[in-house]
C-alpha positions as a Markdown table, in Angstrom:
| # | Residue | x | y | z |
|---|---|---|---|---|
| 1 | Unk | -32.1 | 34.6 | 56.5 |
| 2 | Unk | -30.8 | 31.3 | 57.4 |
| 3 | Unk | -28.1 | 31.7 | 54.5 |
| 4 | Unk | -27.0 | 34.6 | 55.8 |
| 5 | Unk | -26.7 | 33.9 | 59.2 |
| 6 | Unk | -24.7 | 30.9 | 58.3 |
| 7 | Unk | -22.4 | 32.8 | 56.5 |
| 8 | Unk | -21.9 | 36.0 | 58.6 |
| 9 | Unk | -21.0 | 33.7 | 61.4 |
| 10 | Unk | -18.6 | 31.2 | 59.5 |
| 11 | Unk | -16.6 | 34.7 | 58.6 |
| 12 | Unk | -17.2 | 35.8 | 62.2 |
| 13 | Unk | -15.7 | 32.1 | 63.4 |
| 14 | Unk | -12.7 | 32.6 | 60.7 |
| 15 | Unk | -12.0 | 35.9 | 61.9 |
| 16 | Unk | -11.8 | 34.9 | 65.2 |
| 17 | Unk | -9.2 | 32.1 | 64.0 |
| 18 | Unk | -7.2 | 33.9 | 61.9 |
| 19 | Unk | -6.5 | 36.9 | 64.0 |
| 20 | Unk | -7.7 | 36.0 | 68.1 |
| 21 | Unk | -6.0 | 39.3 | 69.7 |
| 22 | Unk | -8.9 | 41.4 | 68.1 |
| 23 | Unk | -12.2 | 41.6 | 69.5 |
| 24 | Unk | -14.3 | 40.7 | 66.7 |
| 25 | Unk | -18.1 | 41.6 | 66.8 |
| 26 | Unk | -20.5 | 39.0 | 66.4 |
| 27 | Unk | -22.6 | 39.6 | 63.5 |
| 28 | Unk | -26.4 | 40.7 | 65.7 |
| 29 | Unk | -30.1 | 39.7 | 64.5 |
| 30 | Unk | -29.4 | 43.3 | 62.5 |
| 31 | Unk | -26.4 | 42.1 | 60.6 |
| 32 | Unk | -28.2 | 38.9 | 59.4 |
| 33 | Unk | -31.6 | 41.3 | 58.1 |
| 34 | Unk | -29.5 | 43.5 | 56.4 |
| 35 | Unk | -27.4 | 41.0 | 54.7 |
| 36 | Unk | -30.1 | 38.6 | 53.8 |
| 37 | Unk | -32.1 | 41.6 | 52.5 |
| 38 | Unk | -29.0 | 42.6 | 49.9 |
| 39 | Unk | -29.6 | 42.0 | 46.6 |
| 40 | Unk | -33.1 | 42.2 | 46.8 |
| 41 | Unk | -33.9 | 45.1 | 44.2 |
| 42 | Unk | -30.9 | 43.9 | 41.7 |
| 43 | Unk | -32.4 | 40.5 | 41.6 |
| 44 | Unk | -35.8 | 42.6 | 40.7 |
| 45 | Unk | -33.8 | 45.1 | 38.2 |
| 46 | Unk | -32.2 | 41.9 | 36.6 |
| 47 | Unk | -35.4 | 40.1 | 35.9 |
| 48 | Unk | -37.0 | 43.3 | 34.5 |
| 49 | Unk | -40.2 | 43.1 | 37.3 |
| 50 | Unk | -42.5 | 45.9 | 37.8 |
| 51 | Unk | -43.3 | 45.6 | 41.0 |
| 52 | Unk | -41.9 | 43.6 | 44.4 |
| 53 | Unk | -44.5 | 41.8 | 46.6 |
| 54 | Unk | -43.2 | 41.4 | 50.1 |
| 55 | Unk | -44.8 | 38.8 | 52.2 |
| 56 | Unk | -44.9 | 39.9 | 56.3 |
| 57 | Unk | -41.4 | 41.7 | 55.9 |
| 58 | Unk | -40.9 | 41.4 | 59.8 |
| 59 | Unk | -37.2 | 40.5 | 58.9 |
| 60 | Unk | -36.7 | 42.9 | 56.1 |
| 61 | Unk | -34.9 | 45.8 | 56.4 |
| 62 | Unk | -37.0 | 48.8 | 55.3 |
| 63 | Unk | -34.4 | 50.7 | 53.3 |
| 64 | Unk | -34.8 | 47.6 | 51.3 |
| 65 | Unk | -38.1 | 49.0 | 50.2 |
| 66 | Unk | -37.1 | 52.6 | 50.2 |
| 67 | Unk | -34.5 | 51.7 | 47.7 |
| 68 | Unk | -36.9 | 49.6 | 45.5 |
| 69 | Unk | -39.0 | 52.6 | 45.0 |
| 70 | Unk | -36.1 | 54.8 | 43.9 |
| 71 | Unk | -35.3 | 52.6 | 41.6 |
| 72 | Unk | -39.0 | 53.1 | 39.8 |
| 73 | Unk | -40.2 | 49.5 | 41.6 |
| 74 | Unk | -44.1 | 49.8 | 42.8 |
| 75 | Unk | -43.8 | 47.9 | 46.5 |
| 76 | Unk | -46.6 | 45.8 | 48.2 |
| 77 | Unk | -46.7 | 44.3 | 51.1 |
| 78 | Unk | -48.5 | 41.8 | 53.0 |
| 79 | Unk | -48.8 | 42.0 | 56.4 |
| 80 | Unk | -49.8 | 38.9 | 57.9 |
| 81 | Unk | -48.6 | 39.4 | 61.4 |
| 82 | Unk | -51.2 | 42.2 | 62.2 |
| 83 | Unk | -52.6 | 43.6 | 64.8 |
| 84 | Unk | -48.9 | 42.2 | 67.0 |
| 85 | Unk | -46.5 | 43.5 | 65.4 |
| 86 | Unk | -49.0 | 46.5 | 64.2 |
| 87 | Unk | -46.3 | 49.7 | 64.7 |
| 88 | Unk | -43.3 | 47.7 | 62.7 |
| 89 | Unk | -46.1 | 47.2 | 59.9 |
| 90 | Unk | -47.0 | 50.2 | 59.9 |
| 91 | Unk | -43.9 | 51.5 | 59.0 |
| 92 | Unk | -43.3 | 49.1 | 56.2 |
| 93 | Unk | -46.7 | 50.6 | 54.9 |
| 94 | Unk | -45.5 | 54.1 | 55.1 |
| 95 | Unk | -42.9 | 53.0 | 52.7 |
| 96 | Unk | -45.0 | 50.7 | 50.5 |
| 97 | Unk | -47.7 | 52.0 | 47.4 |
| 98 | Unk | -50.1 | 49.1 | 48.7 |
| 99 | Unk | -50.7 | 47.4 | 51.6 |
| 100 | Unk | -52.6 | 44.2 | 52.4 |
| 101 | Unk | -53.4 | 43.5 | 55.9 |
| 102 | Unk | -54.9 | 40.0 | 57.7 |
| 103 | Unk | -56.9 | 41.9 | 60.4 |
| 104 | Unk | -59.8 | 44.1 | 59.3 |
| 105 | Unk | -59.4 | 46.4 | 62.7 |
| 106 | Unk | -55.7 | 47.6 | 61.1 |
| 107 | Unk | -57.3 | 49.0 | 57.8 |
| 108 | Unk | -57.5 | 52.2 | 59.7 |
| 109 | Unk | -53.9 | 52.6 | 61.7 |
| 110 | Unk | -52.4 | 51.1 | 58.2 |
| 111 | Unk | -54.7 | 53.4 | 56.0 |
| 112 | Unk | -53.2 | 56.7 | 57.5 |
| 113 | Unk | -49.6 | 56.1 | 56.2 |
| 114 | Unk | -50.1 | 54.2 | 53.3 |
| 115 | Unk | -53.2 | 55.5 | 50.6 |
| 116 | Unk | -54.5 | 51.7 | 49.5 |
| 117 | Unk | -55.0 | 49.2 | 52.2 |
| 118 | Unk | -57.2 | 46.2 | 51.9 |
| 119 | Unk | -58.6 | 43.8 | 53.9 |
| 120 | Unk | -57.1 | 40.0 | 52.8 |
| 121 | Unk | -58.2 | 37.2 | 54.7 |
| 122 | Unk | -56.5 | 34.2 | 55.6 |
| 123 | Unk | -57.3 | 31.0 | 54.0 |
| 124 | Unk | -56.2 | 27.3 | 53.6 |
| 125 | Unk | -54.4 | 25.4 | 50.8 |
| 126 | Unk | -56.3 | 23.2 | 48.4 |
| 127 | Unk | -54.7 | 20.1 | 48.2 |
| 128 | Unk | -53.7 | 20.4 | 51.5 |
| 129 | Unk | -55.8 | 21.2 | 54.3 |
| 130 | Unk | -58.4 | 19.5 | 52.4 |
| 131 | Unk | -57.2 | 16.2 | 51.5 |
| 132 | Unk | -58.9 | 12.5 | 51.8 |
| 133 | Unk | -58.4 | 11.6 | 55.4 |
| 134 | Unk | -56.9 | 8.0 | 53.7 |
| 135 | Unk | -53.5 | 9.9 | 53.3 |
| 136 | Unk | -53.3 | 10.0 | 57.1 |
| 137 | Unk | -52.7 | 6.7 | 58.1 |
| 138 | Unk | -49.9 | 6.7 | 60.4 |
| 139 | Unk | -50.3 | 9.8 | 61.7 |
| 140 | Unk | -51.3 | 9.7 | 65.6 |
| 141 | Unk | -54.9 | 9.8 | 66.5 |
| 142 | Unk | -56.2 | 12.7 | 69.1 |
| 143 | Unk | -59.0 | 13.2 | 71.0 |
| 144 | Unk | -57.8 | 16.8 | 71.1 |
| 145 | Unk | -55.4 | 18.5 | 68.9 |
| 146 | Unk | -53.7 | 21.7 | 68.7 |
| 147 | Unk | -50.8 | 22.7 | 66.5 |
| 148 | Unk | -49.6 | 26.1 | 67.2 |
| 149 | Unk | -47.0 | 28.2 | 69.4 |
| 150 | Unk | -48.0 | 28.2 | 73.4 |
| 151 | Unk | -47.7 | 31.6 | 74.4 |
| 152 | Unk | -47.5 | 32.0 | 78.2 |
| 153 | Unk | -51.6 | 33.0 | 78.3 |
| 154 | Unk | -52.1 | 29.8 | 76.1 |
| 155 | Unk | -50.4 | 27.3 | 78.8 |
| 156 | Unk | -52.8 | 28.9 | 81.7 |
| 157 | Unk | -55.5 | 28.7 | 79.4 |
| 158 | Unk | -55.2 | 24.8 | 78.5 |
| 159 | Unk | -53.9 | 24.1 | 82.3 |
| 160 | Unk | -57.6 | 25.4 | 83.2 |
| 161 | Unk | -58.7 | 21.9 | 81.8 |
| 162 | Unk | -58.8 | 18.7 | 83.0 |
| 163 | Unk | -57.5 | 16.7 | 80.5 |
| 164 | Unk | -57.6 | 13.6 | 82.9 |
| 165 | Unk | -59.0 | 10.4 | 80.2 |
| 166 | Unk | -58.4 | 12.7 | 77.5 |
| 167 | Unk | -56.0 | 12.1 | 74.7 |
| 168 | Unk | -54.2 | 15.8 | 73.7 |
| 169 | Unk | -51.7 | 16.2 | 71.6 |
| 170 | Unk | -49.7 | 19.6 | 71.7 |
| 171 | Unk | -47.6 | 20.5 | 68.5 |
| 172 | Unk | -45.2 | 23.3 | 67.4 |
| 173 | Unk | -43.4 | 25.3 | 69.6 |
| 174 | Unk | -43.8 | 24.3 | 73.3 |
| 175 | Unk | -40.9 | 26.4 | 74.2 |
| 176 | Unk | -43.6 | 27.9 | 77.2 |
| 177 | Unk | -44.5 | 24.7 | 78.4 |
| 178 | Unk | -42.2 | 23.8 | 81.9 |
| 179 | Unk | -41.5 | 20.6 | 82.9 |
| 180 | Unk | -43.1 | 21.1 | 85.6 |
| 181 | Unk | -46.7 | 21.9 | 83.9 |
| 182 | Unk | -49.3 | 19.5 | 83.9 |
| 183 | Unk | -49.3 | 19.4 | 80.0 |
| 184 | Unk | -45.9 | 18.2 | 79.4 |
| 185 | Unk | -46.9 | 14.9 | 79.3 |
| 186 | Unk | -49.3 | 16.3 | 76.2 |
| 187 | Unk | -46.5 | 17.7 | 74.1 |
| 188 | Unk | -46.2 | 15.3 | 71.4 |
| 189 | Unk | -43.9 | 16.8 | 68.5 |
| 190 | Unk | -42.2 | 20.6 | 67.6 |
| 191 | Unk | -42.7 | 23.1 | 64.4 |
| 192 | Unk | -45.2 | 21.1 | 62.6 |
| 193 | Unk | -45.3 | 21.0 | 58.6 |
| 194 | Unk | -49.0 | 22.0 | 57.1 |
| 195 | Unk | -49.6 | 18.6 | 55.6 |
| 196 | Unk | -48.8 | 16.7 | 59.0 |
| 197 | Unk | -51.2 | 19.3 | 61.2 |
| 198 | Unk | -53.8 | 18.7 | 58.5 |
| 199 | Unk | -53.4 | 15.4 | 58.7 |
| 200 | Unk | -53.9 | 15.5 | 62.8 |
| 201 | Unk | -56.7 | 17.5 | 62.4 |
| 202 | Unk | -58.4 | 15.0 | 60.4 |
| 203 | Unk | -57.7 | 12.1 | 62.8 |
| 204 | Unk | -59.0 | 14.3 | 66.0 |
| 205 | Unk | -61.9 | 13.9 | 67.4 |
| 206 | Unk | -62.0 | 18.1 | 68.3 |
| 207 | Unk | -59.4 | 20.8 | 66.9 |
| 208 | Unk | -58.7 | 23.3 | 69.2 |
| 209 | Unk | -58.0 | 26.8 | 68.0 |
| 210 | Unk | -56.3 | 29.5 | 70.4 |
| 211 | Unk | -56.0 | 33.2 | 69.5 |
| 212 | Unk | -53.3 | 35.3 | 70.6 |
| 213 | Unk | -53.9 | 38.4 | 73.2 |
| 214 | Unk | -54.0 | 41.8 | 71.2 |
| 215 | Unk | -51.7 | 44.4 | 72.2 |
| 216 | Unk | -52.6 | 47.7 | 74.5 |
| 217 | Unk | -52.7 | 50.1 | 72.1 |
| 218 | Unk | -55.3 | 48.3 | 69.0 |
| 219 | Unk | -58.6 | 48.0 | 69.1 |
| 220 | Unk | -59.9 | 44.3 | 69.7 |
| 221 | Unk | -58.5 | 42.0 | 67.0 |
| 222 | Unk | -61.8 | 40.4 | 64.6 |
| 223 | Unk | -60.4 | 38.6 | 62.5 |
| 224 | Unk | -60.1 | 34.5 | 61.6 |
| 225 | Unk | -56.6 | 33.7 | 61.9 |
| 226 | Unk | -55.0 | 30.8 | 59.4 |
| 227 | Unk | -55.8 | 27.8 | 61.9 |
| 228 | Unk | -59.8 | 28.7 | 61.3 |
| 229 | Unk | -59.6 | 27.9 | 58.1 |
| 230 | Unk | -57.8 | 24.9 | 58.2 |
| 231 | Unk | -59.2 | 23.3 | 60.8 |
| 232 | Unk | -62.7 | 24.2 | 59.0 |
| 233 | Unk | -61.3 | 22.9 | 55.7 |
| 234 | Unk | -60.2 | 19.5 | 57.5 |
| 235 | Unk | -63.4 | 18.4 | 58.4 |
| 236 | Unk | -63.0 | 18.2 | 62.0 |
| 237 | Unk | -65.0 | 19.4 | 64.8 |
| 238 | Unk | -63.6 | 22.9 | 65.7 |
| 239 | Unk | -63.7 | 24.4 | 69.2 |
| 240 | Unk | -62.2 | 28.1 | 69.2 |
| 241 | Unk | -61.5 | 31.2 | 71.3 |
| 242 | Unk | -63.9 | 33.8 | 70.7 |
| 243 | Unk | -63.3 | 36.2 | 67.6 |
| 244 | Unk | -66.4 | 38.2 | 66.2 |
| 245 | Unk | -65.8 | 36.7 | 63.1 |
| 246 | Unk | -65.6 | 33.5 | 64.1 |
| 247 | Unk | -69.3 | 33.6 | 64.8 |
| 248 | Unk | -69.8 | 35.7 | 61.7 |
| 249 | Unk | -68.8 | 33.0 | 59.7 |
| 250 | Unk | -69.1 | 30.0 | 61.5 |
| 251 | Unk | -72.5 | 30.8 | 63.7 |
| 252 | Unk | -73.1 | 28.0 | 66.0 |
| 253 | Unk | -71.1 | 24.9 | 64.0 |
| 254 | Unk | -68.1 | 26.3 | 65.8 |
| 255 | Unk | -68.4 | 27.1 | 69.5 |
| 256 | Unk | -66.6 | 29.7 | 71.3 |
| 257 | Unk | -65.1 | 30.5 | 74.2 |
| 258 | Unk | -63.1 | 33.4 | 76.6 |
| 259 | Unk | -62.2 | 30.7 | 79.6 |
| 260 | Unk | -60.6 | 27.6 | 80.6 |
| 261 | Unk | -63.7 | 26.7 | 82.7 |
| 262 | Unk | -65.7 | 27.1 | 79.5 |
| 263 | Unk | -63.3 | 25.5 | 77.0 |
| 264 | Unk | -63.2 | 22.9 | 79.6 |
| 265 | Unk | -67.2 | 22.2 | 79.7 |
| 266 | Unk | -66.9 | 22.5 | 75.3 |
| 267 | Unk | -64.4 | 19.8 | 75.3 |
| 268 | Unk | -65.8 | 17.1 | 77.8 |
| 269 | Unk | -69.7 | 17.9 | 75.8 |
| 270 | Unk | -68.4 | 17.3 | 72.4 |
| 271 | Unk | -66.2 | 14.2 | 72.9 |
| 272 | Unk | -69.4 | 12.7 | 74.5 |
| 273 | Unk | -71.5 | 13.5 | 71.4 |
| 274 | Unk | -70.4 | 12.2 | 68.0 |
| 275 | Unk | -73.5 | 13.2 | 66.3 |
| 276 | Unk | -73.3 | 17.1 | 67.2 |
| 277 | Unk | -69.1 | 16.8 | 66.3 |
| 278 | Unk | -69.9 | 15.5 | 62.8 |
| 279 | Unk | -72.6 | 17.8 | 62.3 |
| 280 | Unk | -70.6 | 20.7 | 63.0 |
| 281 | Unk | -67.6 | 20.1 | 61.6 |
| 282 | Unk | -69.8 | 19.8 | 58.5 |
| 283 | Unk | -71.1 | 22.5 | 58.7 |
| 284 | Unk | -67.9 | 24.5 | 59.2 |
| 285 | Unk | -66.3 | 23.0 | 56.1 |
| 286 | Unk | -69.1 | 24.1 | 54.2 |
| 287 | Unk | -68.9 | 27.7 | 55.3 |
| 288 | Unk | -65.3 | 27.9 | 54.1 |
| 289 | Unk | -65.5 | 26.4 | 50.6 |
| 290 | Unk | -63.5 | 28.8 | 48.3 |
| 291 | Unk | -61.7 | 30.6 | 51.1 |
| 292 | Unk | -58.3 | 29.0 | 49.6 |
| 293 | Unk | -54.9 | 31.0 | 48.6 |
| 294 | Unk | -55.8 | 30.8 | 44.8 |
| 295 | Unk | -58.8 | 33.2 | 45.3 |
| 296 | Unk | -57.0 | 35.4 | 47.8 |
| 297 | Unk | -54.2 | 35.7 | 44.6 |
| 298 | Unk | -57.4 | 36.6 | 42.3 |
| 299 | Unk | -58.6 | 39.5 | 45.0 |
| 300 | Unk | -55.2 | 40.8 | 45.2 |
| 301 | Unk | -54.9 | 41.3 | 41.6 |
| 302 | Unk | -58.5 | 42.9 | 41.4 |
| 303 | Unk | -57.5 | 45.0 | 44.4 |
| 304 | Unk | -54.1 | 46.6 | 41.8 |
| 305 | Unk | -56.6 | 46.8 | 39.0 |
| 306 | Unk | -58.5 | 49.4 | 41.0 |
| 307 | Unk | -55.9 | 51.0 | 42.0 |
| 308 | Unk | -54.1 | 51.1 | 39.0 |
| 309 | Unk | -57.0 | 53.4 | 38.4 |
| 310 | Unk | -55.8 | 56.3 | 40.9 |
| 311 | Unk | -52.4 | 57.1 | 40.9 |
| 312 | Unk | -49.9 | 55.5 | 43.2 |
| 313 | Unk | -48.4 | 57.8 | 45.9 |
| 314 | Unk | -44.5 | 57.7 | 44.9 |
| 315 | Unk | -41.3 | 59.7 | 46.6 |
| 316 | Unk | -40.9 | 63.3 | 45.7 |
């Protein structure tokens, strides 16, 4: 995507040079999807694949995937973006033989246009999220952390706190955050790579971990995102917004919350109490020991071995 909005606006910019008097277009976020997407199926045909797996394919263009199956390609996809951006997956899953969804409340929506939908939880990256804490040296030391994107609800929610004596750092994209909000003085760096967050998480005292609102429209999002995982795999004491499985998995090593006033009693409780912050986080890391990509790769080829079994719904 990058590529090819590099290059559709260098020809745009050459255009532009070479002949002013005509109003040339500038290449839209359209123009960039499509042209990124070309080549995709040729680049399958060439390497003689059976079968394209397309991760989130929020920026692909569907006839991408229409094609593909013309040309005798089985399609999966992996939504990872659901229940958000649940209509746009939804029709990617129309067009795909398979479908693998990160929210357990979108198996049904997704199971009426697409015949195999599975539930694939998110997980964390061996080697990664759950490295010795010595490899962090250097990295700044929190009393709270969070590494994420602040959405509008996610400012008011954390400007609900008083932070006063309280070290936060905010990372990723802070775009939301005004000058004039109390937790600009908190935002400490932008898009965050997953070995740096992990290693913040691991020199925290607490991890905070913020959901996003579900649409109108879908049924109350469930599900664990990413950040649950890694924050459990980390080691680190983990106070989250409330998901049902959150407490599914976690119980009571993870505490919960649906307020700033309540987030904001959690956080001042826990960074008095080392003993209940080390015990949890314990706990928490236990709970997630094999929930790593690896054996989300080994589900997802059980998952096509059973449905290798029935026979894939394919064009007419």
């Amino acid at each position: 995507i990058t590529r090819a909005h590099g290059y559709l606006h260098y020809l745009w910019r050459q255009m532009k040079r070479n002949a002013p008097a005509t109003a040339w277009p500038k290449p839209t976020a359209a123009d960039v999807s499509l042209y990124g997407s070309m080549g995709l199926v040729e680049r399958a045909l060439m390497r003689d694949c059976d079968a394209i797996l397309v991760v989130t394919a929020m920026f692909l263009q569907p006839d991408m995937l229409t094609i593909a199956r013309r040309a005798g390609l089985h399609v999966y996809v992996l939504c990872t973006e659901s229940p958000y951006y649940l209509p746009q997956e939804s029709r990617l899953a129309s067009l795909a033989d398979a479908v693998w969804t990160n929210e357990r409340t979108a198996l049904g929506p997704l199971g009426e246009v697409c015949r195999h939908v599975a539930y694939l939880p998110h997980a964390y990256r061996p080697g990664v999220h759950d490295r010795p804490a010595k490899a962090d040296q250097g990295l700044a030391q929190h009393d709270v952390v969070f590494v994420g994107t602040l959405f509008e609800e996610r400012v008011k929610l954390l400007e609900a706190v008083d932070w006063t004596g309280i070290d936060l750092g905010l990372y990723g994209n802070l775009e939301s955050v005004s000058d004039r909000s109390p937790l600009k003085a908190f935002c400490c760096g932008g898009i965050t790579p997953n070995a740096v967050a992990a290693g913040l998480y691991r020199r925290a005292k607490i991890g905070l971990n913020l959901y996003r609102t579900t649409p109108e429209g879908c049924a109350p999002a469930e599900s664990m995102n990413p950040r649950a995982y890694e924050l459990a795999a980390a080691g680190v004491c983990q106070v989250s917004e409330y998901r049902a499985e959150v407490s599914e998995r976690f119980g009571s090593s993870v505490p919960t919350f649906t307020t700033g006033s309540e987030l904001n009693e959690w956080v001042h409780h826990l960074l008095a109490d080392d003993a209940a912050r080390g015990r949890w986080a314990g706990e928490a890391q236990r709970a997630v020991i094999g929930d790593t990509w690896p054996s989300r790769i080994a589900q997802m080829r059980r998952d096509l071995n059973q449905w290798e079994q029935s026979p894939m719904r394919r064009f007419a």
